[in-house]
C-alpha positions in Angstrom: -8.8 24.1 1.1 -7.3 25.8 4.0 -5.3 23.5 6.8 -8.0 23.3 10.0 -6.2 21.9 13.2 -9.7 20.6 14.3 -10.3 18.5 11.8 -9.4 14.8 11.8 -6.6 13.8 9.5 -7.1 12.8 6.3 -7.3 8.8 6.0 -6.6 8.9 2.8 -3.6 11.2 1.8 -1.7 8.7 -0.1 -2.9 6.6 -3.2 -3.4 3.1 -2.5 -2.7 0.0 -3.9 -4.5 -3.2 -2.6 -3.1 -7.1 -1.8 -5.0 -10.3 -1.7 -5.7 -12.1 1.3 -3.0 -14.2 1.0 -0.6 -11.6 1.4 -1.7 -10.2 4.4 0.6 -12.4 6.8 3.4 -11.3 5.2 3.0 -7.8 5.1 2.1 -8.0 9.1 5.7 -9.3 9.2 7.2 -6.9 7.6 7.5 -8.3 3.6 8.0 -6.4 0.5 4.7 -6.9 -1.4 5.1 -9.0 -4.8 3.3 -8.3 -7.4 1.1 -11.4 -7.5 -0.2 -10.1 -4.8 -1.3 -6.8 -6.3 -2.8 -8.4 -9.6 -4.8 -11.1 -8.3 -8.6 -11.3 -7.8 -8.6 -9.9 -4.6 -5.6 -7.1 -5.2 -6.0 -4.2 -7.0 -3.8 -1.4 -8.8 -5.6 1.9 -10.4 -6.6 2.1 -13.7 -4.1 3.0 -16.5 -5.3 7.0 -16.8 -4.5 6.7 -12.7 -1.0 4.9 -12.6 1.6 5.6 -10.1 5.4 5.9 -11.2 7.9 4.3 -9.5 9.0 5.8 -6.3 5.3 6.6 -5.2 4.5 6.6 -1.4 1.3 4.2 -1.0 -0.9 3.2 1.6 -1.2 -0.8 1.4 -4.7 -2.0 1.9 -5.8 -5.6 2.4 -8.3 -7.7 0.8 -11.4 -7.2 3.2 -9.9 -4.5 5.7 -11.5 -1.0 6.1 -8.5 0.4 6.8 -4.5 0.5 5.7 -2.7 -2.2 6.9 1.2 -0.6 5.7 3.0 2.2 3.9 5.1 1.5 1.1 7.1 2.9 -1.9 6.7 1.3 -5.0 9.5 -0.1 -6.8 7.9 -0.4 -10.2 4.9 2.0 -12.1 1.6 0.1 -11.4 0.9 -0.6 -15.1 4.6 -2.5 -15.2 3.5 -4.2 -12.1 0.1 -5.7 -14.4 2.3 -6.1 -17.0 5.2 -8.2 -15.5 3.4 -9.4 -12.5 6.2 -11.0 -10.7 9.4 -9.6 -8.4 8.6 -6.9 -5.5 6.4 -4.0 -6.5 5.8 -2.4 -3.0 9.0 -1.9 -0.8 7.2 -2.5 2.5 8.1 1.4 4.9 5.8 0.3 8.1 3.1 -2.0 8.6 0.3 -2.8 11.1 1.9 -3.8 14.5 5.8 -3.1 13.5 7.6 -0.7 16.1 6.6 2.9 14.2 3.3 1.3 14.1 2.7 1.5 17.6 4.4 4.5 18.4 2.4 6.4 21.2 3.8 10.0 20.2 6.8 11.1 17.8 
């Protein structure tokens, strides 16, 4: 599809990965995301045929939230995240409310 300036930005660009309620205070100051987070009731990873490596970029979404609450890279694939479920699997980049956050212009 060709790039149109008129159009509104793509909300969602990046794959995303999901955390639990509980997690959501610490992402809004500024936490890696551990895995428990990601594999519990409320979190969710992609399916296996949809796995991210290590290293992927990923929008953060919380448990209940329309929208992204952080951008991340994450530290392991998302099938070793299920798999081990413990230890950081999101290296937190920005989140809601940090400084680039609320940037008015670049």
């Amino acid at each position: 599809m060709p790039y149109n300036p008129h159009s509104p930005p793509d909300p969602y660009i990046l794959p995303s990965v999901k955390i639990d309620r509980g997690a959501i205070r610490f992402m809004l100051g500024g936490a890696n995301m551990m895995c428990p987070g990601l594999t519990s009731a409320g979190g969710w990873l992609p399916p296996a045929e949809e796995a991210l490596p290590a290293g992927s970029v990923v929008a953060v979404h919380a448990e209940g939230k329309e929208h992204a609450a952080g951008i991340g890279i994450t530290k392991l694939d998302t099938e070793e995240m299920k798999r081990i479920n413990k230890n950081v699997g999101v290296e937190t980049v920005a989140y809601l409310g940090d400084d680039l956050w609320s940037l008015k212009t670049l």
